[in-house]
C-alpha positions as CSV (number, residue, x, y, z in Angstrom):
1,X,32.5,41.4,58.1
2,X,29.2,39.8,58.9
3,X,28.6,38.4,61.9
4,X,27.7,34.7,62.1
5,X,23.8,35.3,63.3
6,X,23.4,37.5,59.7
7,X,24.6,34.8,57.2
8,X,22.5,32.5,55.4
9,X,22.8,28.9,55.7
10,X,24.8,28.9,52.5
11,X,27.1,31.2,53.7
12,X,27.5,29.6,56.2
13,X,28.2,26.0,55.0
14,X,30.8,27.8,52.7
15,X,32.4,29.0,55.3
16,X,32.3,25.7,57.5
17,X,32.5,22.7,55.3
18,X,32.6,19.1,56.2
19,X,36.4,18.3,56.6
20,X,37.5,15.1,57.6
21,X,41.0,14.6,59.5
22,X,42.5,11.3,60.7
23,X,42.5,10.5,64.5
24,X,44.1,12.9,67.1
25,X,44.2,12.1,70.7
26,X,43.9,15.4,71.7
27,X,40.6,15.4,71.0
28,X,40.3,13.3,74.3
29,X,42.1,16.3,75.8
30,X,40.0,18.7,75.0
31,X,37.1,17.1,76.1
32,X,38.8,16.8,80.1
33,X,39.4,20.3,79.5
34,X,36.1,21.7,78.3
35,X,34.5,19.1,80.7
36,X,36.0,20.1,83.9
37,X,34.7,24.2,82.4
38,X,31.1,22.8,82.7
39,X,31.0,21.5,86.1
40,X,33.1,24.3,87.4
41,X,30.4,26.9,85.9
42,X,27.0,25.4,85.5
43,X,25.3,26.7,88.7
44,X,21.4,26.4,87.4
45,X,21.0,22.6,87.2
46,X,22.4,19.5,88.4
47,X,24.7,17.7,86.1
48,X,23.4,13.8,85.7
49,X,26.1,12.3,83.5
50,X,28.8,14.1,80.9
51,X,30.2,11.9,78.0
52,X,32.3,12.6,75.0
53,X,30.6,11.3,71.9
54,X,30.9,11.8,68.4
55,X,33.3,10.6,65.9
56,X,36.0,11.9,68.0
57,X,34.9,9.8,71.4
58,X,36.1,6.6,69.0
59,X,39.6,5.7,68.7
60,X,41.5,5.5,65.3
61,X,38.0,6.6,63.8
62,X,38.3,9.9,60.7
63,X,36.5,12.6,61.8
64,X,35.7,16.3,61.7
65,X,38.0,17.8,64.1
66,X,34.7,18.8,66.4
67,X,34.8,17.5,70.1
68,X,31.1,16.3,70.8
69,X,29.5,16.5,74.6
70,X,26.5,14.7,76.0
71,X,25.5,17.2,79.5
72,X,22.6,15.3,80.9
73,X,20.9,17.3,83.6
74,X,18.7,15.8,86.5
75,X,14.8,16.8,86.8
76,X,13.9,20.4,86.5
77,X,16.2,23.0,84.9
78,X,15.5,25.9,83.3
79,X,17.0,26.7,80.0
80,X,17.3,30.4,80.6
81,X,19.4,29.9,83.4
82,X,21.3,26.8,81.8
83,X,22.4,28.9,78.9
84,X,23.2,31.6,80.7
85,X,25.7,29.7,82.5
86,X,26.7,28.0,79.2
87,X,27.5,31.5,77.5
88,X,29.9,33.1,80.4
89,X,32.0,30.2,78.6
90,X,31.2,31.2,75.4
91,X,28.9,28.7,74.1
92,X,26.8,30.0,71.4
93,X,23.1,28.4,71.3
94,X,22.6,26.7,67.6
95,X,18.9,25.2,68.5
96,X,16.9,24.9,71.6
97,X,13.8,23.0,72.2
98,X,11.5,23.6,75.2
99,X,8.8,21.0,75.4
100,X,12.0,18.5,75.4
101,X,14.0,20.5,77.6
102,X,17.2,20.6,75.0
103,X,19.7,22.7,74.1
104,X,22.7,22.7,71.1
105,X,25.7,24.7,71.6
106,X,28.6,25.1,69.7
107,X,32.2,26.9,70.2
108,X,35.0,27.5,68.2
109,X,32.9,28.8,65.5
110,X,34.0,32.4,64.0
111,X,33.3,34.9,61.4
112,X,36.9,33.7,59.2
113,X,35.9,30.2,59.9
114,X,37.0,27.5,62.4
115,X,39.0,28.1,65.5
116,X,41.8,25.5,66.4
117,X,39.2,23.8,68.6
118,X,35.9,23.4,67.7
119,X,33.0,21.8,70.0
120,X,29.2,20.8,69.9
121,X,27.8,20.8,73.8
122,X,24.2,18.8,73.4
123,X,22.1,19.5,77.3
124,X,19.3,16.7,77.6
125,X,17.6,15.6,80.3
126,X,19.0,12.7,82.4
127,X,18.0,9.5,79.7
128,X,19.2,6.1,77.9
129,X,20.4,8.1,74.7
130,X,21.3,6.7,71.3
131,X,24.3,8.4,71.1
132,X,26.1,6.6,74.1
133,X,24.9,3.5,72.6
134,X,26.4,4.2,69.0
135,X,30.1,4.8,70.1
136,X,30.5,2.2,72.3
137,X,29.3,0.2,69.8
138,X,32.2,1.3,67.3
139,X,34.7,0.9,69.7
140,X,33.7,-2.4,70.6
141,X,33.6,-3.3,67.0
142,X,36.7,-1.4,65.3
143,X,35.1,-2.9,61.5
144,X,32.1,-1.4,61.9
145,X,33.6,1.9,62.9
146,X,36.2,1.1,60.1
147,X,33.1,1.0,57.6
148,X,31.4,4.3,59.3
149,X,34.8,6.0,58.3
150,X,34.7,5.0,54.8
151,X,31.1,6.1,54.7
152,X,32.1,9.6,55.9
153,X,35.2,9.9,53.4
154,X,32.2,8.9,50.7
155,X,29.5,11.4,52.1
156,X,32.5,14.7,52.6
157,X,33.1,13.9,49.0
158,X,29.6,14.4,47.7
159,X,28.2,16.6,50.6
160,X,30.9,19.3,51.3
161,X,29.3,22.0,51.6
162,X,26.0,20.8,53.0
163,X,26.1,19.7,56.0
164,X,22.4,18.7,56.3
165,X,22.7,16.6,53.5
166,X,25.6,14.8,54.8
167,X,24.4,14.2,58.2
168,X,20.9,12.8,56.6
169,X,23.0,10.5,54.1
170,X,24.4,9.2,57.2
171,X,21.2,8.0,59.4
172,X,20.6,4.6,58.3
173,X,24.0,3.4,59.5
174,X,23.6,5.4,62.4
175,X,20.6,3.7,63.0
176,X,21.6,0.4,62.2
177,X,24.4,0.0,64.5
178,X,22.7,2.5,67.2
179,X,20.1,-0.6,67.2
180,X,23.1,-3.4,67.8
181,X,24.5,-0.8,70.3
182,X,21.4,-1.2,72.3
183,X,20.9,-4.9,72.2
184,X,24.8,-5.2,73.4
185,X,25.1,-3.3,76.1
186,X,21.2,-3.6,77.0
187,X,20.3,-0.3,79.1
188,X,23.9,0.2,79.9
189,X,23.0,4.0,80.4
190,X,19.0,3.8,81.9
191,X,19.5,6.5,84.6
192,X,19.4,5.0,87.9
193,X,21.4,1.9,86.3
């Protein structure tokens, strides 16, 4: 059996499609869980803020049974060390950018496919991000997020198996209502708010 770091992307889409699933408060759950991991283990860098985002951060919102995490660090931290503490808990690094100090991990990804819980850890310095913006948006507006659900059922349809693709077909609505996000709740998340 190949390991995940030898298959292609294709191979690897294949084996993790887009799959949509209807709300589950759990997901809430696991978030506390893996949260309360994090702060117990991450001894490199000063933990700013933690959030749960993502489809699943919205209530009664469709969405792929993956447990988003916003870890905002404060001032300097070295990635080395960061991940290193990040991996004794089995996060596995997808992308990592040094000039903007930011690192994608994922969990609950395995050779025969998903595990029962699956999670996306995004590390970014302290900052005003979009993403914070974007759900509280939706759950202050439960027909917009009604609409972003429709758009996803639409997009897992076409885009299966590509999950580039389907997170691309998705950017102008993210966009859109990112945007509104940030003229409602005007800096809401500025560090030092």
């Amino acid at each position: 059996m190949k390991k995940l770091e030898e298959m292609s992307l294709h191979e690897l889409w294949q084996l993790f499609p887009i799959v949509l699933k209807a709300p589950d408060p759990n997901y809430q759950r696991w978030y506390e869980d893996e949260k309360q991991k994090i702060v117990q283990h991450l001894h490199s860098a000063a933990i700013y803020r933690i959030n749960h985002i993502g489809s699943t951060s919205v209530p009664g919102l469709i969405a792929k049974p993956t447990v988003d995490i916003l870890l905002e660090l404060v001032g300097s931290y070295d990635l080395d060390s960061v991940i290193s503490d990040l991996q004794s808990l089995k996060w596995r690094v997808m992308a990592r950018n040094d000039r903007l100090k930011t690192i994608d991990l994922n969990k609950g990804y395995t050779p025969t496919g998903f595990a029962e819980k699956v999670y996306h850890l995004h590390v970014k310095p302290a900052g005003d991000w979009g993403e914070l913006y974007f759900r509280d948006y939706l759950i202050a507006n439960p027909k917009v997020a009604k609409q972003y659900g429709e758009l996803k059922l639409k997009l897992e349809q076409k885009y299966k198996y590509n999950r580039d693709a389907y997170t691309a077909a998705k950017t102008d609505f993210v966009t859109r209502y990112t945007q509104k996000g940030r003229e409602a709740f005007n800096g809401r998340y500025r560090p030092g708010k």
